[in-house]
C-alpha positions as CSV (number, residue, x, y, z in Angstrom):
1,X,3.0,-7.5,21.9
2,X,4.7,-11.0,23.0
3,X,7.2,-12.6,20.5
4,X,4.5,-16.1,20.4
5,X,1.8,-13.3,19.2
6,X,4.0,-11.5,16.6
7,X,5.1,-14.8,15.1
8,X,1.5,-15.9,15.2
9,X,0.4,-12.8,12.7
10,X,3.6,-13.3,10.8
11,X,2.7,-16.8,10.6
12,X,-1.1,-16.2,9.3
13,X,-0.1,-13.7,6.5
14,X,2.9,-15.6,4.9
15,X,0.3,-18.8,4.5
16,X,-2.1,-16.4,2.7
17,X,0.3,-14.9,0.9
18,X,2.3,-18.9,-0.4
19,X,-1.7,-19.8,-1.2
20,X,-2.5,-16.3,-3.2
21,X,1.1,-16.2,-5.1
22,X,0.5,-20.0,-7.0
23,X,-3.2,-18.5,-7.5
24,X,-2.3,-15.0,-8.9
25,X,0.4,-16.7,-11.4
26,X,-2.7,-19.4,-12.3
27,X,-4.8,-16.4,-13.5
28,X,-2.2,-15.0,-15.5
29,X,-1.3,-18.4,-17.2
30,X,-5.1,-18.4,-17.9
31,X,-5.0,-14.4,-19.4
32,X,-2.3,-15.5,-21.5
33,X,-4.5,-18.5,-23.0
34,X,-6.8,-15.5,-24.4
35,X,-7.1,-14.9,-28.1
36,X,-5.1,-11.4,-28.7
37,X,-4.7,-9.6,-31.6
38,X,-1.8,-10.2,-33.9
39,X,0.8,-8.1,-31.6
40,X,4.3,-8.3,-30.4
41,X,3.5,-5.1,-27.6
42,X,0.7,-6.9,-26.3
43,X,1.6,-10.1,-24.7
44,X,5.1,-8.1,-23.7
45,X,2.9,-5.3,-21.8
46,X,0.7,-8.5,-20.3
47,X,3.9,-9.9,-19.2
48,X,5.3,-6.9,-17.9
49,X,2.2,-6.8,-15.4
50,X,2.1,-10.1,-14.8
51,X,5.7,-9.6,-13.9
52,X,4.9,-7.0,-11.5
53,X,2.2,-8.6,-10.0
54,X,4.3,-11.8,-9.0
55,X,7.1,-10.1,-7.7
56,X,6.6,-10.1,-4.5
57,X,5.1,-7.9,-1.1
58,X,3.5,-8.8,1.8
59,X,0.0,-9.7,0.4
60,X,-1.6,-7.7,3.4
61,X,-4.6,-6.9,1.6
62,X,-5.4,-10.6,0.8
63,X,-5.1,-11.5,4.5
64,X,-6.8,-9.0,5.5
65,X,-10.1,-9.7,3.0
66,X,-9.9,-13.2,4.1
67,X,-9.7,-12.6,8.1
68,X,-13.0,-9.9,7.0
69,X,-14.9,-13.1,5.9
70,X,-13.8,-15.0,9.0
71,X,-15.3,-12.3,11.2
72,X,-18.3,-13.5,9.7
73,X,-17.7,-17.3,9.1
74,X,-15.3,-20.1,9.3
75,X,-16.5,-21.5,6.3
76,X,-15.8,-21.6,2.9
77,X,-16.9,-17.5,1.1
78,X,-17.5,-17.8,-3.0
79,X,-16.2,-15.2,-4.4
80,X,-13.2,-14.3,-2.1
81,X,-10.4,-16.0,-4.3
82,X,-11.8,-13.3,-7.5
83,X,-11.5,-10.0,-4.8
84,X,-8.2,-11.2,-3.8
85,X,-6.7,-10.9,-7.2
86,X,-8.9,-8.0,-7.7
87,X,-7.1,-5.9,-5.2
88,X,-3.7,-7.4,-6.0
89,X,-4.5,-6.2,-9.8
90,X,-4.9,-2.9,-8.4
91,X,-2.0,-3.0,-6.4
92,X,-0.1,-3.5,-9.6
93,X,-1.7,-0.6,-11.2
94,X,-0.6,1.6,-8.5
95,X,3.1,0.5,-8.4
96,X,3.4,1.2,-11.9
97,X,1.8,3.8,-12.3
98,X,3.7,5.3,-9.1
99,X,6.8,4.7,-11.4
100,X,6.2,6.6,-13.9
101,X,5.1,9.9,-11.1
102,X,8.8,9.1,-9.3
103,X,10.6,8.7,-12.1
104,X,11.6,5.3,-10.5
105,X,14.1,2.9,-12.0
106,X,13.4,-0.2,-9.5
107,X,10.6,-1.9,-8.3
108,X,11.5,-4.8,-5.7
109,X,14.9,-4.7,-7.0
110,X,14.1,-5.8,-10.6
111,X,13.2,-2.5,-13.4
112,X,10.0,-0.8,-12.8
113,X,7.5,-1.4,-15.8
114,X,8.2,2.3,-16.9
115,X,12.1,1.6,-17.2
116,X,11.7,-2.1,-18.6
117,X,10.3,0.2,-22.0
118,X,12.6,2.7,-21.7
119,X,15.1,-0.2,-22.0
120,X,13.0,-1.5,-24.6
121,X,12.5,2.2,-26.7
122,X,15.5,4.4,-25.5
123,X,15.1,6.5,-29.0
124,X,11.1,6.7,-28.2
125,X,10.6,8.1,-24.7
126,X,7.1,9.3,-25.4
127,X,6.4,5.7,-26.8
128,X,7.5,4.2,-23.4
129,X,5.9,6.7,-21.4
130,X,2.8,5.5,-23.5
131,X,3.4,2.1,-23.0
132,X,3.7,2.7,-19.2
133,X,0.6,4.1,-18.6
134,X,-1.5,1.4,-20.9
135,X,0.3,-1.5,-18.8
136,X,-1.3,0.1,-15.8
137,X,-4.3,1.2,-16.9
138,X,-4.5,-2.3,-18.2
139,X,-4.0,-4.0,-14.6
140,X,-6.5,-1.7,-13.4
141,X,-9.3,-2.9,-15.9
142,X,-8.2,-6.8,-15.1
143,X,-9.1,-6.0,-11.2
144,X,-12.7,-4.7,-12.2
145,X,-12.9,-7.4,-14.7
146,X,-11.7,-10.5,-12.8
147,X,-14.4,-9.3,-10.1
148,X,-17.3,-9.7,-12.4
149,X,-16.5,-13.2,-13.0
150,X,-17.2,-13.9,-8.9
151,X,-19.3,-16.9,-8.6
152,X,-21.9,-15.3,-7.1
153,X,-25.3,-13.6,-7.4
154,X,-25.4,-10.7,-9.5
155,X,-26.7,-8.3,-6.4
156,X,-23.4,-9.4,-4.7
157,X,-21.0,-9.2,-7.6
158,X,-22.6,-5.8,-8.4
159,X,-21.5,-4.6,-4.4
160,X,-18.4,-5.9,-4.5
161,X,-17.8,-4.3,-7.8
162,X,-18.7,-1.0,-6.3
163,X,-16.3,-1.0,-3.5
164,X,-13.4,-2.0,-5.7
165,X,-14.2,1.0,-8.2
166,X,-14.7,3.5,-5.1
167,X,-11.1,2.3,-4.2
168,X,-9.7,2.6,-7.3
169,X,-11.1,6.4,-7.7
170,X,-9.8,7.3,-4.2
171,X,-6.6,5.8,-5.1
172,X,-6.2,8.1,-8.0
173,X,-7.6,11.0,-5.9
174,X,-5.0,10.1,-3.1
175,X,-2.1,10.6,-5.6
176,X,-3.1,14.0,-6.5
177,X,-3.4,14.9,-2.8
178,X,0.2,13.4,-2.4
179,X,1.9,15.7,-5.6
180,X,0.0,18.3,-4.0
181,X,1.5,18.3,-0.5
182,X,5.4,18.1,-2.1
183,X,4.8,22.1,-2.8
184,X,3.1,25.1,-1.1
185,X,3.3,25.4,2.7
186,X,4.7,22.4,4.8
187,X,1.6,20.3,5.8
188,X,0.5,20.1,8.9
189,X,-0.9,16.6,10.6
190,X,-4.1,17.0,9.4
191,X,-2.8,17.1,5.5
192,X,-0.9,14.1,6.1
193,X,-3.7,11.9,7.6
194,X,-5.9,12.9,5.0
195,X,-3.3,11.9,2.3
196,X,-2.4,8.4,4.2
197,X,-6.0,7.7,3.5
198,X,-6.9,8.3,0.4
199,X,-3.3,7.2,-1.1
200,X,-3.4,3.6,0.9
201,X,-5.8,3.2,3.5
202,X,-9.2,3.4,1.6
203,X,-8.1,0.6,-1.0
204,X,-5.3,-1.1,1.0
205,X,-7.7,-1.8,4.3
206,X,-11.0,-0.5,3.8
207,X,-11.9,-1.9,0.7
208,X,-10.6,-5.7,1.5
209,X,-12.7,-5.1,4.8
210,X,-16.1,-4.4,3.0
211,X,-15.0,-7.2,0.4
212,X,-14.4,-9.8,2.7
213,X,-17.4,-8.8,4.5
214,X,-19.7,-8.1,1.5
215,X,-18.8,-12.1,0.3
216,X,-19.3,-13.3,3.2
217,X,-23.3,-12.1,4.0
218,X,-22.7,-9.1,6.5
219,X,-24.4,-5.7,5.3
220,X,-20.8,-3.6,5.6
221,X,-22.5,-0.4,5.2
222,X,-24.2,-0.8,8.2
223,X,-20.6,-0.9,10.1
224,X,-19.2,1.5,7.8
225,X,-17.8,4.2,10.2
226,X,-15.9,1.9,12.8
227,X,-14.3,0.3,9.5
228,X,-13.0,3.5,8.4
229,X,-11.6,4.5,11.6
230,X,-10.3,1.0,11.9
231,X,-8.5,1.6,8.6
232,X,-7.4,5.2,8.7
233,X,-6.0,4.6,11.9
234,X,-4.2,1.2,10.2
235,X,-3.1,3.3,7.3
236,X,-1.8,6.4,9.2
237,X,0.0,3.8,11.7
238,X,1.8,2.2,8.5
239,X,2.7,5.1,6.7
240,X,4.4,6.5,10.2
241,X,6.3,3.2,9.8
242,X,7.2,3.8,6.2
243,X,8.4,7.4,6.4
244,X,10.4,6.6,9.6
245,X,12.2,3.6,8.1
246,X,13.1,5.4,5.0
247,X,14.8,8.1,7.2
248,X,16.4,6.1,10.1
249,X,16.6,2.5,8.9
250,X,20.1,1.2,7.6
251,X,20.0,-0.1,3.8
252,X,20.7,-3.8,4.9
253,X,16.6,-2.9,7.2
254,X,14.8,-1.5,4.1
255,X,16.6,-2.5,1.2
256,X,17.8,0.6,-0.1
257,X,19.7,3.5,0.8
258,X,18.3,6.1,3.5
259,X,16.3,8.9,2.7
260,X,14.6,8.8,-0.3
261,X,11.8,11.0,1.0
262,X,14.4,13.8,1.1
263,X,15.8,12.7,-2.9
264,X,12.2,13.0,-3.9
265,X,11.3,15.9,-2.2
266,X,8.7,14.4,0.0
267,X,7.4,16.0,2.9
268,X,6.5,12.5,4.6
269,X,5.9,12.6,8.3
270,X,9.4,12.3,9.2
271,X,10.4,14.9,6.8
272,X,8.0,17.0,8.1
273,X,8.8,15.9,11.7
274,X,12.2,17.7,11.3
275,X,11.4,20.5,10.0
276,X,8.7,21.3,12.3
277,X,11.1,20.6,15.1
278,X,14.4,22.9,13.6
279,X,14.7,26.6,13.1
280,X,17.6,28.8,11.7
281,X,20.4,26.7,10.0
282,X,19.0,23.4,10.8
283,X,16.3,23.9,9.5
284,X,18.5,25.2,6.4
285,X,20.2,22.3,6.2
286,X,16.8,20.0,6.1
287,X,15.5,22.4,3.3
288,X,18.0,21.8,1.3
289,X,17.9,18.5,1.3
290,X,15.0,18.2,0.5
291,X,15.2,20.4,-2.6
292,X,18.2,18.7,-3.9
293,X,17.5,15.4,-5.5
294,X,21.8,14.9,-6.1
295,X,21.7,15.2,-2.0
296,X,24.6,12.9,-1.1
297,X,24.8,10.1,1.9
298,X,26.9,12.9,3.6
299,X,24.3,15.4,4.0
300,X,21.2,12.5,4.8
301,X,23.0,12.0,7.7
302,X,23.7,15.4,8.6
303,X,19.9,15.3,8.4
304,X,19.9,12.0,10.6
305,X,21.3,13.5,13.4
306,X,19.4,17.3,13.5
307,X,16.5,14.9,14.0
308,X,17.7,12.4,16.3
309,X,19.7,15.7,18.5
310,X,15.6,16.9,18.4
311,X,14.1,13.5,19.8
312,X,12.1,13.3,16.4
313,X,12.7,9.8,16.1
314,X,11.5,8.5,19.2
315,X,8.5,11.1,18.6
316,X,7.7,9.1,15.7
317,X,7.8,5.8,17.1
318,X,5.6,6.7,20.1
319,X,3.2,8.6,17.9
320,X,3.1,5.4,15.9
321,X,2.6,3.1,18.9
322,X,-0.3,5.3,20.0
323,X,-1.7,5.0,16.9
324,X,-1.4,1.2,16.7
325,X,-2.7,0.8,19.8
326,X,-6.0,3.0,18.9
327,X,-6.9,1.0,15.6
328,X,-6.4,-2.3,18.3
329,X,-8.8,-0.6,20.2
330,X,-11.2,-0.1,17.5
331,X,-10.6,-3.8,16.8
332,X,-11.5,-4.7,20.2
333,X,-14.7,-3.6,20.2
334,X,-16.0,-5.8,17.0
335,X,-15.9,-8.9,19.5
336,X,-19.4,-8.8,20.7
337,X,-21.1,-8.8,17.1
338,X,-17.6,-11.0,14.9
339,X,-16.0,-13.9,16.0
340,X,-12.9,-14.1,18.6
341,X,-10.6,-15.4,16.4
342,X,-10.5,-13.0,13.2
343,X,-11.3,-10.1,15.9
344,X,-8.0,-10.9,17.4
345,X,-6.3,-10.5,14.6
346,X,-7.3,-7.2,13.5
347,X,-6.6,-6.1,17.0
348,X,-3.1,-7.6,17.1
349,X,-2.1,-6.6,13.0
350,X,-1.6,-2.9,13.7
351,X,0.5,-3.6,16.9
352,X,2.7,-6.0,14.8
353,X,3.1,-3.3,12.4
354,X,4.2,-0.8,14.4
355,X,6.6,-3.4,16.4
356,X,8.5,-4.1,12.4
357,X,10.6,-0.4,13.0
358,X,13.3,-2.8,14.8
């Protein structure tokens, strides 16, 4: 991928994302206006979320439900501002409630939701654990209900309502399969893909696919297989990216120290990468860190250099180029049914992705 077509893409999902941020913080100034019962908790949990929500990201699902519509259309969709912060509201339920599973402090370097009321109740930890799981719980019910308010048919709103709900439950289903695969044997490829799409791919791609496409007229059952390879592939390729970073990136690349995947105990794909690829004391020394959350910076990179000595780095980068390049491919062959331009940029996203391991 040229540097003119990787700014392009960059170029497309920062404008989406500056026109969704001043939308998402207009429908939370509007929740606000709501009558509420007489409450101090209330308004705090809706600004905890609200707080959440705003904080930043990428916005790739929003981009990606509008470019869905412009396979279709270049005009104007009803409907597609309410799916946008739909998703985004669910988006929000995840990261908090992804807190509360990791035990994580930060969220996009501010507290995460769970530790703002653990802050706010440190002589009541089963009262902020509460709390915790109502603000996300409460996101998640905003994302159904901000969908029904669509301005469009009821047939329409009822489809789009399905695929959001579907989402949602493979979501949920996706972070079981993820505690799962931390214990038992070491997962093999297969495990992982499956995980990567339940966890992200189904509600992070798929489901912004059949929304954009849903609003915008096209029947997206009918193209339902070649969307979900389209956004498996997208997921897997991303995740690749993810688990990579988070072992070989410098802190000043991801924002935050190297290896958390082997704090957590997470047998990502790099993780698993370097285990597959050591025996004997290696190997020792990989299982070890991995079972010792206090692991320090010493010891990651100890780890760091097993896998580098094994080639498991560039192993991962190729294997997530390859994958790239097959979602493209998928992409590619939308072109004589969708129009050029929004083809192109499903072909060119997942490239783009894996190019961001620099």
């Amino acid at each position: 991928m040229t540097a003119e077509i990787a700014a392009g893409v960059h170029e497309r999902l920062t404008g989406y994302r500056d026109r969704f941020d001043s939308l998402f913080a207009d429908y939370f100034d509007t929740v606000a206006r709501q009558q509420f019962p007489r409450s101090v908790l209330v308004p705090e949990t809706l600004e905890l979320v609200r707080d959440m929500s705003l904080r930043g990201g990428k916005r790739l699902r929003v981009a990606l439900l509008y470019e869905a519509a412009r396979l279709v259309t270049a005009d104007a969709v009803a409907g597609l501002e309410e799916a946008a912060l739909s998703i985004e509201l669910l988006q929000t339920h995840g990261l908090i409630h992804d807190d509360i599973i990791d035990d994580s402090p930060l969220r996009r370097g501010a507290p995460s939701v769970y530790y703002a009321y653990r802050e706010r109740f440190p002589d009541r930890p089963q009262t902020a654990l509460g709390l915790a799981v109502l603000a996300g719980d409460l996101a998640a019910f905003l994302s159904v209900q901000v969908l029904l308010t669509a301005p469009v048919s009821d047939g329409l709103r009822q489809a789009m309502t399905a695929v959001q709900v579907a989402a949602g439950a493979d979501t949920v289903l996706g972070q079981v399969l993820d505690l799962e695969r931390d214990f038992g044997p070491v997962p093999d490829r297969k495990v992982l893909d499956i995980v990567s799409e339940y966890k992200s791919a189904r509600y992070s791609v798929l489901a912004p696919l059949q929304l954009g496409l849903i609003a915008a007229g096209e029947d997206a059952a009918a193209h339902h297989r070649e969307l979900a390879r389209y956004a498996t592939l997208v997921g897997v390729s991303g995740q690749l990216r993810d688990d990579y970073l988070d072992l070989f990136a410098d802190s000043g690349t991801v924002g935050k120290p190297a290896g958390s995947d082997l704090h957590e105990g997470r047998r990502s794909y790099a993780v698993c990468a370097v285990l597959a690829a050591t025996a004997g004391r290696e190997r020792e020394v990989v299982e070890a860190a991995l079972a010792d959350p206090g692991c320090p910076a010493e010891t990651v990179e100890r780890v760091q250099d097993i896998a580098r000595r094994h080639g498991v780095d560039e192993r991962l980068r190729a294997d997530m180029r390859r994958v790239a390049e097959e979602a493209a491919g998928v992409a590619a062959g939308w072109r004589p049914r969708w129009r050029e331009e929004a083809v192109e940029f499903f072909e060119q996203l997942p490239l783009w992705g894996a190019q961001r391991t620099l």
